[in-house]
ZAMAR-670862 format. One record per residue: residue in three letters; residue number from 1; z, y, x of N, C-alpha, C in turn. Coordinates in nm, 2 decimals. Example, Ala and Ser with C-alpha at 12.3 -4.5 7.8 and 13.67 -1.06 7.14 Angstrom:
2
type; seq; nw; nv; nu; caw; cav; cau; cw; cv; cu
Ala; 1; 0.78; -0.57; 1.32; 0.78; -0.45; 1.23; 0.78; -0.33; 1.32 $
Ser; 2; 0.71; -0.22; 1.28; 0.71; -0.11; 1.37; 0.79; 0.00; 1.29 $
***
This chain:
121
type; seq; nw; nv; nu; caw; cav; cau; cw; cv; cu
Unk; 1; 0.56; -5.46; -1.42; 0.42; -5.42; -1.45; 0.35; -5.52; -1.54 $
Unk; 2; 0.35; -5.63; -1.55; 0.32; -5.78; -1.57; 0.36; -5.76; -1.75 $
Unk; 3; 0.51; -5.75; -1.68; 0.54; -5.74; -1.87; 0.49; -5.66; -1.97 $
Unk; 4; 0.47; -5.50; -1.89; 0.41; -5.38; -1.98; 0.31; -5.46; -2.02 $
Unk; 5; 0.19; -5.48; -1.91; 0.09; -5.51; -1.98; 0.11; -5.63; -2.08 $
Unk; 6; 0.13; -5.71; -2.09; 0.17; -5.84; -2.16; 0.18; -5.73; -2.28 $
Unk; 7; 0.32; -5.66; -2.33; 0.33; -5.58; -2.40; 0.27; -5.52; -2.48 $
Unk; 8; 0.15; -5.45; -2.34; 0.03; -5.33; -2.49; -0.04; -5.49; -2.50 $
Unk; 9; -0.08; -5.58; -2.43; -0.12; -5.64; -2.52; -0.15; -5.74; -2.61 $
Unk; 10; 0.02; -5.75; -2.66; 0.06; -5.82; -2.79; 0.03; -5.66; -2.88 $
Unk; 11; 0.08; -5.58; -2.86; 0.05; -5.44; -2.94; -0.11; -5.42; -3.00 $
Unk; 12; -0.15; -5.43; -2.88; -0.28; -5.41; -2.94; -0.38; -5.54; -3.02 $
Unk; 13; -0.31; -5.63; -2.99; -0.38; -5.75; -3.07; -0.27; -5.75; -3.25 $
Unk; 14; -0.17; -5.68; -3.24; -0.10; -5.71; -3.37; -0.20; -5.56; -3.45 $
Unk; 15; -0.21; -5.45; -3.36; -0.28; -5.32; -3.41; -0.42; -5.43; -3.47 $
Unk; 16; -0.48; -5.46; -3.39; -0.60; -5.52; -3.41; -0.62; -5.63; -3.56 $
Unk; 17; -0.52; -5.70; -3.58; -0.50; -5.78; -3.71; -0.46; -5.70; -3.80 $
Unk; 18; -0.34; -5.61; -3.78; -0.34; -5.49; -3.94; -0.47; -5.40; -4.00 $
Unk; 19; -0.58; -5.38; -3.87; -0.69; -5.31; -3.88; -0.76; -5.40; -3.93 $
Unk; 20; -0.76; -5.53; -3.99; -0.88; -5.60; -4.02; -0.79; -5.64; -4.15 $
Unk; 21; -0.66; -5.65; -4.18; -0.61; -5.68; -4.33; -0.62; -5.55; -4.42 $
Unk; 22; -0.63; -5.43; -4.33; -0.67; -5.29; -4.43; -0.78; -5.31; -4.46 $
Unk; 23; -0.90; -5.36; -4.33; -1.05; -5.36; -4.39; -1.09; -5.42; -4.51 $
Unk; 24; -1.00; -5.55; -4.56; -1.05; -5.64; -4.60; -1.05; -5.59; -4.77 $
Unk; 25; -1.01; -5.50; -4.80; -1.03; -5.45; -4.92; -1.23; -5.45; -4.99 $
Unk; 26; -1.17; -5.57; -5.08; -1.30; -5.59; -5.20; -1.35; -5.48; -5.25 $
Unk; 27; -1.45; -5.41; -5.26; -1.50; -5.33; -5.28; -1.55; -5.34; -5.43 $
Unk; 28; -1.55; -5.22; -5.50; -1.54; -5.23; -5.67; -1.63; -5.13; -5.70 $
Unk; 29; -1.77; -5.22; -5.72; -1.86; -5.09; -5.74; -1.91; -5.07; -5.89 $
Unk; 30; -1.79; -5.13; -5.98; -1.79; -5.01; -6.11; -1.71; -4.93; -6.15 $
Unk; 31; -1.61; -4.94; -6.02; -1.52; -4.82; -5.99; -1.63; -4.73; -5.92 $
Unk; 32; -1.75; -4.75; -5.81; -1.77; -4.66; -5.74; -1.86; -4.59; -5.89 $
Unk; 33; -1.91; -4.68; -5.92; -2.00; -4.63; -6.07; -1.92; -4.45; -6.17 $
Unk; 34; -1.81; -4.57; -6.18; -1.73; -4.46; -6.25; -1.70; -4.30; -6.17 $
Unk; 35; -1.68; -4.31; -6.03; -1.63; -4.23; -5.93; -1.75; -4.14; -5.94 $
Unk; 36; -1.84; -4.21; -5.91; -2.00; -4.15; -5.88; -2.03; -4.05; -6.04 $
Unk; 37; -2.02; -4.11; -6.12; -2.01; -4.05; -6.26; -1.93; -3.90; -6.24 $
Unk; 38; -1.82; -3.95; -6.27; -1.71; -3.84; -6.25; -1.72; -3.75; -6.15 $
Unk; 39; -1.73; -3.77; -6.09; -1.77; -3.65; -5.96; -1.90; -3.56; -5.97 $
Unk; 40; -1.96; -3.62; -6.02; -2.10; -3.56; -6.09; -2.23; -3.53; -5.98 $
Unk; 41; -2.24; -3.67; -5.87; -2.31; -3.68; -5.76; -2.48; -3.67; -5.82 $
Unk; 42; -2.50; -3.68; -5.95; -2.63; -3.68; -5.96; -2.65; -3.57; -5.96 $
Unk; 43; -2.58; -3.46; -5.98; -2.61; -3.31; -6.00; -2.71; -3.28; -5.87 $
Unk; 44; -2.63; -3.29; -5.75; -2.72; -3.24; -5.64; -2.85; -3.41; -5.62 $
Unk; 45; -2.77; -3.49; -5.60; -2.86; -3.60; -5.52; -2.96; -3.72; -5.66 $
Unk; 46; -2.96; -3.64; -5.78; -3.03; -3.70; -5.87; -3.02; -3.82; -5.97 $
Unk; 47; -3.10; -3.85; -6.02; -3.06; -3.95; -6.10; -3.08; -4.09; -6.04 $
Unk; 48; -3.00; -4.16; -6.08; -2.95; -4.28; -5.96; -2.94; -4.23; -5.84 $
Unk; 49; -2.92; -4.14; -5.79; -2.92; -4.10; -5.69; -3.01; -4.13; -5.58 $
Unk; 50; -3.16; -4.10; -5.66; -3.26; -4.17; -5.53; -3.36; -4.01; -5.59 $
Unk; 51; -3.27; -3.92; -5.62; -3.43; -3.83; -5.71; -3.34; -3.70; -5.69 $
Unk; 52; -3.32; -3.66; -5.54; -3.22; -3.50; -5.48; -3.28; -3.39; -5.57 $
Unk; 53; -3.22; -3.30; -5.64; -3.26; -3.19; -5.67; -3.32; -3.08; -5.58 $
Unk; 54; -3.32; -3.11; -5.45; -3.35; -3.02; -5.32; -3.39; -3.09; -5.24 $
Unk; 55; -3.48; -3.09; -5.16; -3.52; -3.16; -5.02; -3.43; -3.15; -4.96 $
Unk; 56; -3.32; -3.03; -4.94; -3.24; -3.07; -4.83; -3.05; -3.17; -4.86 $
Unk; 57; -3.15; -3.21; -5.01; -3.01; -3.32; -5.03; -3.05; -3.49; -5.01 $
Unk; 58; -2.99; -3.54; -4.93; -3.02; -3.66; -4.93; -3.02; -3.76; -5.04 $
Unk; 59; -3.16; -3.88; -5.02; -3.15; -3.96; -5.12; -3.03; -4.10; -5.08 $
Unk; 60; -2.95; -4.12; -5.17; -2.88; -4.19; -5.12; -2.90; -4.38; -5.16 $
Unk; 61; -2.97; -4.38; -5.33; -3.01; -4.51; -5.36; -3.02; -4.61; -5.26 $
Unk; 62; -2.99; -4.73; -5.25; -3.01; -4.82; -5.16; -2.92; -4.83; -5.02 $
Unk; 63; -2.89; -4.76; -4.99; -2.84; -4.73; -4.89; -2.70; -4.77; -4.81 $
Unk; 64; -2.69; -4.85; -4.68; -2.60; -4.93; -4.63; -2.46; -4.87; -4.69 $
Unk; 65; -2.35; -4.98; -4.79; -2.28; -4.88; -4.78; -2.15; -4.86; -4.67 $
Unk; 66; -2.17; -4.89; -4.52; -2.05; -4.89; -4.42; -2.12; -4.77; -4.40 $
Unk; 67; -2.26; -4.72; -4.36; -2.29; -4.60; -4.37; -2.27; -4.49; -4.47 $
Unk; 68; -2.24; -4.50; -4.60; -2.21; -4.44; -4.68; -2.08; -4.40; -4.67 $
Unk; 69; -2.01; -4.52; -4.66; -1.87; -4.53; -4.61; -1.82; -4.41; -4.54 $
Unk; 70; -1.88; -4.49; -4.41; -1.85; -4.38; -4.27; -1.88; -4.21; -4.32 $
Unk; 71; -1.99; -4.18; -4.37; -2.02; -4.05; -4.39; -1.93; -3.97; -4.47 $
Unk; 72; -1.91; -4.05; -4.58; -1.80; -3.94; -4.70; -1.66; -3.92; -4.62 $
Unk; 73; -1.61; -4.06; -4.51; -1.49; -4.05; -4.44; -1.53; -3.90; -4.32 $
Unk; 74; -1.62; -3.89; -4.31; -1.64; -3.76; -4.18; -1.61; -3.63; -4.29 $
Unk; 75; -1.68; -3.69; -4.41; -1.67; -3.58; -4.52; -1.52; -3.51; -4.53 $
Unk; 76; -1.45; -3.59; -4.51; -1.30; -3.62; -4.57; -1.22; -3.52; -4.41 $
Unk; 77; -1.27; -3.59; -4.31; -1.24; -3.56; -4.20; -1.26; -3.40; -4.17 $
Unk; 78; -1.43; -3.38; -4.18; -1.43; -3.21; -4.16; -1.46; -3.19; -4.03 $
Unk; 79; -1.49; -3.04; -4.05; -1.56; -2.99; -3.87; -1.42; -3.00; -3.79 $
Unk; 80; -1.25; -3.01; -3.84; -1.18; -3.02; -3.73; -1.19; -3.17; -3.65 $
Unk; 81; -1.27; -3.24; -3.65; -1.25; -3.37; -3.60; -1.43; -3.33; -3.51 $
Unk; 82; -1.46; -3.30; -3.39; -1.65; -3.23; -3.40; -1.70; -3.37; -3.32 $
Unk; 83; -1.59; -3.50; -3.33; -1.66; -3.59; -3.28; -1.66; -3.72; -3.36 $
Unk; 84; -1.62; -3.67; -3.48; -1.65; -3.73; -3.64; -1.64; -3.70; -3.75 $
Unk; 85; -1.61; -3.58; -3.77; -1.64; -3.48; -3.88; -1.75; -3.43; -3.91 $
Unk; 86; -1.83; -3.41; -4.07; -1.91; -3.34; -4.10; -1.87; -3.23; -4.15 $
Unk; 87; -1.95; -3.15; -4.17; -1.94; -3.00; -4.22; -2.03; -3.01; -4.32 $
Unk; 88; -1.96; -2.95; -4.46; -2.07; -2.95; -4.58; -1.95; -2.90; -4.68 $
Unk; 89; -1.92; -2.75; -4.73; -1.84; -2.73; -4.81; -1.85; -2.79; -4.96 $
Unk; 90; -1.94; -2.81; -5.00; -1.97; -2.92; -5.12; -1.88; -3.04; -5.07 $
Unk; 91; -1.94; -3.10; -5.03; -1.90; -3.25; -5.01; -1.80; -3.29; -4.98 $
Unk; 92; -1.75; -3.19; -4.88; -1.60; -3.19; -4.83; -1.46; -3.18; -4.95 $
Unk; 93; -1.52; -3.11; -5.06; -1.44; -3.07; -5.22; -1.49; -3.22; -5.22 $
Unk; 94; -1.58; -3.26; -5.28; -1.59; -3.35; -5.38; -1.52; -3.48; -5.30 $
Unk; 95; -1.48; -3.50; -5.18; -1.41; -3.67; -5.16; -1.27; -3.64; -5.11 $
Unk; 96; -1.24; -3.50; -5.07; -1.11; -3.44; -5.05; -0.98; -3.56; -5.14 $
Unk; 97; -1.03; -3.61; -5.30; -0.89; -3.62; -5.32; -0.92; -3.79; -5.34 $
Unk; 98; -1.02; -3.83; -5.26; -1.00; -3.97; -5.28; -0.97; -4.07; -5.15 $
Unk; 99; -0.94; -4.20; -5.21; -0.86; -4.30; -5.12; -0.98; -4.36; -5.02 $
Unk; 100; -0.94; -4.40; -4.94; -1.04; -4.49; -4.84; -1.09; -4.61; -4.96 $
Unk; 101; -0.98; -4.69; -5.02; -1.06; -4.82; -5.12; -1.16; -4.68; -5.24 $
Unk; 102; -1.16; -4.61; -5.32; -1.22; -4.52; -5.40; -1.34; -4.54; -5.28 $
Unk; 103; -1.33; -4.46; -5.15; -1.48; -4.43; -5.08; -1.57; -4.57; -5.05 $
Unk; 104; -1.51; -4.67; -5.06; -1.56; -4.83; -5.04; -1.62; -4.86; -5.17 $
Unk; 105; -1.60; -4.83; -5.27; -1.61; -4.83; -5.42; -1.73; -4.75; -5.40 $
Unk; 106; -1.72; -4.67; -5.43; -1.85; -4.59; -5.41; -1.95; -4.61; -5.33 $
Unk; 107; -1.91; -4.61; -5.20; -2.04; -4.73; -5.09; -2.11; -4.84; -5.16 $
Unk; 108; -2.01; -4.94; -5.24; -2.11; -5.03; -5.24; -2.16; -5.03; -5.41 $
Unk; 109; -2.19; -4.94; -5.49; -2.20; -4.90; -5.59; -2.36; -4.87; -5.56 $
Unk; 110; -2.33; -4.75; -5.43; -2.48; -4.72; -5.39; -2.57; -4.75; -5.33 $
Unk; 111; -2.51; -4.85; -5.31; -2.56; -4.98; -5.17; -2.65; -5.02; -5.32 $
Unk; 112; -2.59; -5.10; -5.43; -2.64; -5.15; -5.51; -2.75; -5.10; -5.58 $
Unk; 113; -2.79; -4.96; -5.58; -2.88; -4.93; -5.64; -3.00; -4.95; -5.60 $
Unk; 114; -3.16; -4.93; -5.68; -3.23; -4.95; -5.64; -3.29; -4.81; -5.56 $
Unk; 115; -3.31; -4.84; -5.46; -3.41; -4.71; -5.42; -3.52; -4.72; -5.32 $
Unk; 116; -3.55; -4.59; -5.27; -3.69; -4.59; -5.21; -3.67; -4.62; -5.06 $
Unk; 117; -3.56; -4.61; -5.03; -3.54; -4.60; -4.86; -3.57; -4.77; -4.83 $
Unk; 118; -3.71; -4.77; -4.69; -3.69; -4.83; -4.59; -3.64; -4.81; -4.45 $
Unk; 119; -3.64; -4.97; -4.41; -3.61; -4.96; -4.27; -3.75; -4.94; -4.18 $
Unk; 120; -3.76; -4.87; -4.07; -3.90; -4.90; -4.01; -3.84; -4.99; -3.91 $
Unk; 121; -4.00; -5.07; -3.88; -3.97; -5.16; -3.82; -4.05; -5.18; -3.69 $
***
């Protein structure tokens, strides 16, 4: 019994250091630039993406990019996952064919912009 555990955990502490050498990827936000371009995100969410075509598109300018992050990855994920997937047939096409480092790219691209979002405090 002693050893299993011992076992999960050396496992879980080796899982735990591969999960932080994946994270560590530098984020390239004139790759996200370019991505953001190409995908043609201003269409719905505006120019610099702080000026939505619709109220009901989010402004994204400014904006944390691990939360950016996280959101396109739910994008990617979809309603089969209902305890971290989003549902949005738009959105879900547009990050479908990109990489986790591409959606980091893009986070901190947006992160970098200027926009209107505060935090309340």
């Amino acid at each position: 019994m002693n050893q299993r555990i011992s076992k999960l955990a050396a496992t879980v502490a080796f899982l735990g250091l591969a999960g932080v050498g994946a994270g560590a990827h530098a984020a390239d936000a004139d790759n996200g630039k370019n991505l953001v371009a190409s995908h043609n995100c201003a269409a719905c969410h505006g120019a610099n993406l702080n000026t939505p075509v619709s109220p009901e598109y989010p402004k994204l300018a400014g904006q944390f990019d691990d939360y950016i992050f996280f959101a396109l990855r739910a994008y990617q994920v979809g309603g089969g996952n209902p305890l971290f997937g989003r549902t949005n047939a738009i959105m879900s096409a547009q990050v479908q064919g990109l990489s986790e480092s591409d959606l980091r790219d893009i986070a901190a691209y947006v992160e970098s912009l200027p926009g209107d979002l505060v935090q309340k405090k």
